[in-house]
VOPAGU-2260 file (C-alpha; in pm, 1 decimal, decimal comma):
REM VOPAGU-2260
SITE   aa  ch    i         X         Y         Z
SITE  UNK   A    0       0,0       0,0       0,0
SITE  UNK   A    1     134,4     331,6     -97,7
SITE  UNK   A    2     -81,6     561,5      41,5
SITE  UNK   A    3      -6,9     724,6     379,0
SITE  UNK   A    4    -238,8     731,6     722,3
SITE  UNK   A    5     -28,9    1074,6     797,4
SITE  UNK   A    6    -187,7    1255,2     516,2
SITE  UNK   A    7    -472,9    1091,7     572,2
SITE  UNK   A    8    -497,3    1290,4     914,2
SITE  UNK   A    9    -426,9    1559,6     709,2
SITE  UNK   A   10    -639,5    1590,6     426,9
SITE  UNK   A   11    -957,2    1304,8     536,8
SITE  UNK   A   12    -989,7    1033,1     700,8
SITE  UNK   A   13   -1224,7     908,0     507,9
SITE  UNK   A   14   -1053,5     890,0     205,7
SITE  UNK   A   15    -731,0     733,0     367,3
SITE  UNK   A   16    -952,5     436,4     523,9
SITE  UNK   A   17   -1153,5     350,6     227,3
SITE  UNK   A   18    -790,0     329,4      63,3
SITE  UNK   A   19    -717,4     102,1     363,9
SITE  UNK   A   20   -1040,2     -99,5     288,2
SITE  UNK   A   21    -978,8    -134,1       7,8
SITE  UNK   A   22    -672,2    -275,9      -6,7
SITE  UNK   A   23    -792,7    -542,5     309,0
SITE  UNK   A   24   -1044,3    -614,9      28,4
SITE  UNK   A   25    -861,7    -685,4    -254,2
SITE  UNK   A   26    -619,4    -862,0    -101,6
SITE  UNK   A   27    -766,6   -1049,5     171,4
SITE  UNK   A   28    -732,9    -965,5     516,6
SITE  UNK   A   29    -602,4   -1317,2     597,0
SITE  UNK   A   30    -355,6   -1337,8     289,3
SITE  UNK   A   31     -43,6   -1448,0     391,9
SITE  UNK   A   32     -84,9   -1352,7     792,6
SITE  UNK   A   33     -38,8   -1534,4    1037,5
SITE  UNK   A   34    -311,6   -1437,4    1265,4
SITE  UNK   A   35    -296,7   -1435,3    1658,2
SITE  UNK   A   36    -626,9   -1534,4    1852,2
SITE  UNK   A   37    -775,5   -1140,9    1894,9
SITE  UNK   A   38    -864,5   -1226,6    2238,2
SITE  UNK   A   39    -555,5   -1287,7    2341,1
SITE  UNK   A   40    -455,4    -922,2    2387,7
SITE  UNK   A   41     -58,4    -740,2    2292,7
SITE  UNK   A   42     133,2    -666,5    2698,5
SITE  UNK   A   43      87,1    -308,5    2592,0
SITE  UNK   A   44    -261,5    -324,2    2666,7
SITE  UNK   A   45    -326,3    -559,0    2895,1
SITE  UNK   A   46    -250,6    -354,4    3124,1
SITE  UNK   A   47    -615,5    -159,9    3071,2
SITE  UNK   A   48    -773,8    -479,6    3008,1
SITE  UNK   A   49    -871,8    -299,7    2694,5
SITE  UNK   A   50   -1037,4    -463,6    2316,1
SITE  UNK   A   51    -833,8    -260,3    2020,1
SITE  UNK   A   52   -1045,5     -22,7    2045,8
SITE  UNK   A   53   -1305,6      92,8    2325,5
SITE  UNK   A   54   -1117,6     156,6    2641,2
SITE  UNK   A   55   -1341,8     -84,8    2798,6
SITE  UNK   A   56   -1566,5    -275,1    2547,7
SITE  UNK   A   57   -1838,3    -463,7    2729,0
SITE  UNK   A   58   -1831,3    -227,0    3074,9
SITE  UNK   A   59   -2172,5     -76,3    3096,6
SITE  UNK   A   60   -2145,0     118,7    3395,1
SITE  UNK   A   61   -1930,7     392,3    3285,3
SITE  UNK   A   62   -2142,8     705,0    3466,1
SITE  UNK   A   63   -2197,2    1004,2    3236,2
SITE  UNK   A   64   -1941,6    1246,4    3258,3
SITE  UNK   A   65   -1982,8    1447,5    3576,1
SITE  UNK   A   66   -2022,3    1852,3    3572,4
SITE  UNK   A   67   -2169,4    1841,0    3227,9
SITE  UNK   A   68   -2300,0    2242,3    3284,7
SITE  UNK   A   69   -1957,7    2305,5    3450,1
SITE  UNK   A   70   -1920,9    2600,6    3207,9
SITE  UNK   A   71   -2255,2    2733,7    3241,5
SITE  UNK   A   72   -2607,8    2659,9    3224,1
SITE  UNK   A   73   -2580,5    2679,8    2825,2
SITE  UNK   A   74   -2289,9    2451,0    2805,8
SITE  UNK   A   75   -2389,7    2137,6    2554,6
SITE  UNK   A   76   -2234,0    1802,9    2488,4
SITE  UNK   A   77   -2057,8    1885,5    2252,9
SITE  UNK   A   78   -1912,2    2164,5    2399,2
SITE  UNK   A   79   -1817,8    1971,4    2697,6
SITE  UNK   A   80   -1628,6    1729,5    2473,4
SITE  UNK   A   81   -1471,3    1976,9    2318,0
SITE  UNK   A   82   -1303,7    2126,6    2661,5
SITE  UNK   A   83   -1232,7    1794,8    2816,0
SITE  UNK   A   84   -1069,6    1693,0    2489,5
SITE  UNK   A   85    -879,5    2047,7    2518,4
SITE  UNK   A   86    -732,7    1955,1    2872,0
SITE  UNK   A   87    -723,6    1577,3    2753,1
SITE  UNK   A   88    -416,8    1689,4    2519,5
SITE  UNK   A   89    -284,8    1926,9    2804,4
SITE  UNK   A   90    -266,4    1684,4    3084,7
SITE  UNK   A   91      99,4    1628,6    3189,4
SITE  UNK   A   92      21,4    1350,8    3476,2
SITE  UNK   A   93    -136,0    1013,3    3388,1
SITE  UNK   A   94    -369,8    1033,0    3668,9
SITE  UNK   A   95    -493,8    1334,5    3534,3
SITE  UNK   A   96    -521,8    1198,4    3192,3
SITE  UNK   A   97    -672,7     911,7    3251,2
SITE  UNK   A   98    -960,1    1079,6    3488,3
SITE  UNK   A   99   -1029,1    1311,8    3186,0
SITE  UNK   A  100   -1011,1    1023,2    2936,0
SITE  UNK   A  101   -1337,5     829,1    3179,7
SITE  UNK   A  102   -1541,2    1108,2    3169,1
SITE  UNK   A  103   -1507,9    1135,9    2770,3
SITE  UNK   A  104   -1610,1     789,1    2778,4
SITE  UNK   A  105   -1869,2     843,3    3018,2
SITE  UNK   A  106   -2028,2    1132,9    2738,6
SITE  UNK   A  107   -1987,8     892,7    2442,9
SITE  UNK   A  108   -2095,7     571,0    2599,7
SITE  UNK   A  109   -2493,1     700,6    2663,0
SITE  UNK   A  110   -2671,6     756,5    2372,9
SITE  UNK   A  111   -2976,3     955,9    2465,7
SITE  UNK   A  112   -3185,7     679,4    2383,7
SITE  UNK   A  113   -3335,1     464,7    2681,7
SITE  UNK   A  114   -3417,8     192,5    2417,0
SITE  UNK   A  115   -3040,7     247,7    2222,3
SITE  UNK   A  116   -2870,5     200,5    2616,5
SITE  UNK   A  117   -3050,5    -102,4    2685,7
SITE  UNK   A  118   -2978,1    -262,8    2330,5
SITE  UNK   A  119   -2618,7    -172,1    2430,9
SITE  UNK   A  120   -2607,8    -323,8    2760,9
SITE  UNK   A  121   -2744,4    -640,7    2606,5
SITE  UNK   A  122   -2497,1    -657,8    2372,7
SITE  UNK   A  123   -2184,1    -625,9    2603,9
SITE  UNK   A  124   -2359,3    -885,6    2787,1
SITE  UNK   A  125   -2366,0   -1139,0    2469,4
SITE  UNK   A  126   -1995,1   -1043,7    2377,8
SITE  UNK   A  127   -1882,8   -1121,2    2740,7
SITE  UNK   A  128   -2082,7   -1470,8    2685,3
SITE  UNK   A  129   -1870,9   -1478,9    2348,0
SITE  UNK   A  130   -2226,0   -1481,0    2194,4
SITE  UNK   A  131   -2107,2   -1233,6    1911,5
SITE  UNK   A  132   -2339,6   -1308,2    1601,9
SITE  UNK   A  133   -2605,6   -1200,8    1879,3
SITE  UNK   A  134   -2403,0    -877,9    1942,2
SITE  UNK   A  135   -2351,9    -805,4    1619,8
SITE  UNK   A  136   -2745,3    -833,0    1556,8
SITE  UNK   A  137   -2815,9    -581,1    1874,2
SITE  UNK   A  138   -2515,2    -353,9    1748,8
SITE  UNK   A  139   -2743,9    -340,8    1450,2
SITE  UNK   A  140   -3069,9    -233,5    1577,6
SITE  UNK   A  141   -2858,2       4,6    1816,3
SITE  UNK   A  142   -2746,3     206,6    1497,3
SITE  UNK   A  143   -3090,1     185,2    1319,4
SITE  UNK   A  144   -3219,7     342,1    1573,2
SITE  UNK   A  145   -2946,6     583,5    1660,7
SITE  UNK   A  146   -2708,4     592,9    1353,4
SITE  UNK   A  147   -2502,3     933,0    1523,3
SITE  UNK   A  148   -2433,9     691,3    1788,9
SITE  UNK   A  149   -2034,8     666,2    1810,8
SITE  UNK   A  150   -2002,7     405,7    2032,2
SITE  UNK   A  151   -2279,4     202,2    1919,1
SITE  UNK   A  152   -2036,3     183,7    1555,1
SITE  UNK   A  153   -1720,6     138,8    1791,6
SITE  UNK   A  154   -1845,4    -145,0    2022,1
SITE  UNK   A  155   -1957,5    -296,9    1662,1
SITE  UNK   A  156   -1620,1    -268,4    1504,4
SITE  UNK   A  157   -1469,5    -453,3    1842,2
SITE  UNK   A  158   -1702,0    -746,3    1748,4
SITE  UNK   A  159   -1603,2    -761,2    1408,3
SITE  UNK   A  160   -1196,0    -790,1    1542,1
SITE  UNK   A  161   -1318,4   -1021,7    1759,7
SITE  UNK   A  162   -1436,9   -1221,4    1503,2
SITE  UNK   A  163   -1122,6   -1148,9    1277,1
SITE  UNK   A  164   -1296,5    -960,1    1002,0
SITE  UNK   A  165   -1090,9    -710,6     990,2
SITE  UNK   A  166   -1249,8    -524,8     703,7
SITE  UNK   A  167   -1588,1    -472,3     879,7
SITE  UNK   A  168   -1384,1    -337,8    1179,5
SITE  UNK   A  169   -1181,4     -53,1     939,3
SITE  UNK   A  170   -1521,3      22,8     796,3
SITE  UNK   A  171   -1692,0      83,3    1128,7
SITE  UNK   A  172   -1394,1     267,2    1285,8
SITE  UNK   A  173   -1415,3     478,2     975,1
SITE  UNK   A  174   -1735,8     566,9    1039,4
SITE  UNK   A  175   -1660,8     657,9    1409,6
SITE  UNK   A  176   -1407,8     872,8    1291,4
SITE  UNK   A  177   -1648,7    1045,4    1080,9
SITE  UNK   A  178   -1909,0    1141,8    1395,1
SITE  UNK   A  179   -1560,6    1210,3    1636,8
SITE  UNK   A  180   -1192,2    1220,7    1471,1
SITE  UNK   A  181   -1070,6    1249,3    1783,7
SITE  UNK   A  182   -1207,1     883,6    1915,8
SITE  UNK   A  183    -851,1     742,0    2035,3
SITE  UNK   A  184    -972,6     429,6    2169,2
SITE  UNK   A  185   -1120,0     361,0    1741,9
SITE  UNK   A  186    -748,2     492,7    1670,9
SITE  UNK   A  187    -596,7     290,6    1859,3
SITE  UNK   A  188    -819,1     -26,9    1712,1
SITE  UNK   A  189    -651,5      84,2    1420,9
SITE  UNK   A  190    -349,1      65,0    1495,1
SITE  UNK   A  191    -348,6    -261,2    1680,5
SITE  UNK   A  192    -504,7    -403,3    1313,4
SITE  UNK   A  193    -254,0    -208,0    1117,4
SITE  UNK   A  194      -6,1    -436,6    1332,1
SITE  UNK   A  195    -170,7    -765,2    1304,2
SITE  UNK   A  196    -182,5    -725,1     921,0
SITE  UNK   A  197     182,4    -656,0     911,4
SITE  UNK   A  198     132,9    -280,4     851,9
SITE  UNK   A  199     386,9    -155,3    1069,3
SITE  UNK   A  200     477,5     229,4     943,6
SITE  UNK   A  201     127,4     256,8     854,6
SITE  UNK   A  202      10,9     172,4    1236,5
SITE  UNK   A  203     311,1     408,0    1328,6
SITE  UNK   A  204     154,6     662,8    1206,8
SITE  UNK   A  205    -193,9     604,2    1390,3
SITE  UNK   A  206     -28,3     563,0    1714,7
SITE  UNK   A  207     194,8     919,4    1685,3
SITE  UNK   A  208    -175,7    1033,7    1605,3
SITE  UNK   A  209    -304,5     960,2    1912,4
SITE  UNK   A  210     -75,9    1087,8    2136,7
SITE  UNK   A  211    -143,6    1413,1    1986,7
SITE  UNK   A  212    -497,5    1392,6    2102,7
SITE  UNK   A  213    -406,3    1194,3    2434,1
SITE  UNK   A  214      -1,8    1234,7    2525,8
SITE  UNK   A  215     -28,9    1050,9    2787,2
SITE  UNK   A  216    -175,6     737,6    2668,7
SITE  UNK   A  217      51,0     446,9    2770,4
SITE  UNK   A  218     -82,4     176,0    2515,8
SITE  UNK   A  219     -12,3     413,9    2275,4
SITE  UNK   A  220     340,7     490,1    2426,3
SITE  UNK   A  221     409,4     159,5    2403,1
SITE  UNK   A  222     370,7      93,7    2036,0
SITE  UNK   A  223     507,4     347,1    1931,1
SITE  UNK   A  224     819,4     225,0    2109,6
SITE  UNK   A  225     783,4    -161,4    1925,1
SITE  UNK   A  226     710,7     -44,1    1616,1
SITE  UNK   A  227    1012,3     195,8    1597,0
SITE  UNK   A  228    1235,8    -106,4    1739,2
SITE  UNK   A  229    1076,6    -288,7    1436,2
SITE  UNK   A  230    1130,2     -32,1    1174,6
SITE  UNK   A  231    1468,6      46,8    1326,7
SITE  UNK   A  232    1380,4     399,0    1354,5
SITE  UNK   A  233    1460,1     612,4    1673,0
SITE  UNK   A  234    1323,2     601,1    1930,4
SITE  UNK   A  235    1068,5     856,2    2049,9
């Protein structure tokens, strides 16, 4: 593959995943690889007990993010996101960081949507009973009824790596890029793919993306440090 995830970033993401895609398509995601059982999980991450990429997959009591009007009575969701994403990239203490990074995923994981939350619980429930062809069918009714859901499209994408269909996964993490760029969990997913289909510069350059949205995220850290061991680069 010739094209680049770095200008990707860049110019669109969309355009530098369906490139992605598309190669996993043509080629086969399985061609040639030598695939490791996905639940067995890299020692960089294991450490979160984390799937590639939620920063906890099948939890379901991740409270909303607390002092949502914080900045005033007008202060909306999006808004919100927007600051804690702001101090997100300023934290310079991993306690710090990783308080800011639960109460993102506190905002993302609710959906606004009593019906869309329950379908979600009910699905973390199946994938923890590794009943995934019935998570995959709730994940479905989850985004007909709420297809601006981000997490609903990430938890989805964690079943399809789970299921080594690798292609699904890309295309749902492109989507969740779409609704929030700045999803480093879904970047992270990438990565970790990138690296089990023997992508290494490409997954490079997804990890050195997300520690510009989260610095201090260790996973991240980690690979970064591999992969540059592997490509015989410097390291960072």
């Amino acid at each position: 593959m010739s094209y680049s995830l770095k200008a990707k970033f860049v110019a669109s993401t969309t355009v530098g995943l369906c490139c992605l895609l598309g190669g996993l398509t043509a080629a086969g995601a399985n061609d040639g690889v030598q695939l490791p059982d996905p639940r067995v999980m890299p020692p960089s991450l294991e450490e979160y007990g984390q799937h590639p990429n939620l920063e906890n997959p099948i939890e379901e009591d991740v409270p909303p993010a607390e002092g949502e009007g914080e900045a005033g009575a007008g202060t909306t969701r999006a808004d919100l996101l927007d600051k804690l994403f702001n101090d997100l990239r300023d934290a310079d203490e991993q306690r710090v960081a990783e308080g800011i990074s639960v109460r993102i995923q506190g905002l993302l994981l609710h959906s606004g949507s009593a019906t869309a939350d329950l379908l979600m619980k009910r699905a973390g429930e199946a994938i923890r009973a590794g009943q995934l062809p019935l998570a995959l069918d709730l994940l479905d009714g989850v985004i007909r009824i709420k297809p601006e859901f981000v997490e609903a499209w990430n938890r989805r994408a964690t079943v399809h790596y789970l299921r080594e269909d690798y292609g699904k996964a890309i295309a749902d993490i492109e989507r969740v890029l779409v609704l929030e760029p700045r999803h480093f969990p879904a970047l992270t997913g990438l990565g970790m793919i990138l690296r089990r289909i023997e992508e290494p510069e490409q997954a490079l350059d997804v990890f050195e993306h997300v520690l510009t949205i989260n610095p201090m995220q260790k996973s991240a850290q980690e690979a970064i440090k591999e992969l540059r061991v592997t490509l015989k680069k410097q390291p960072i």
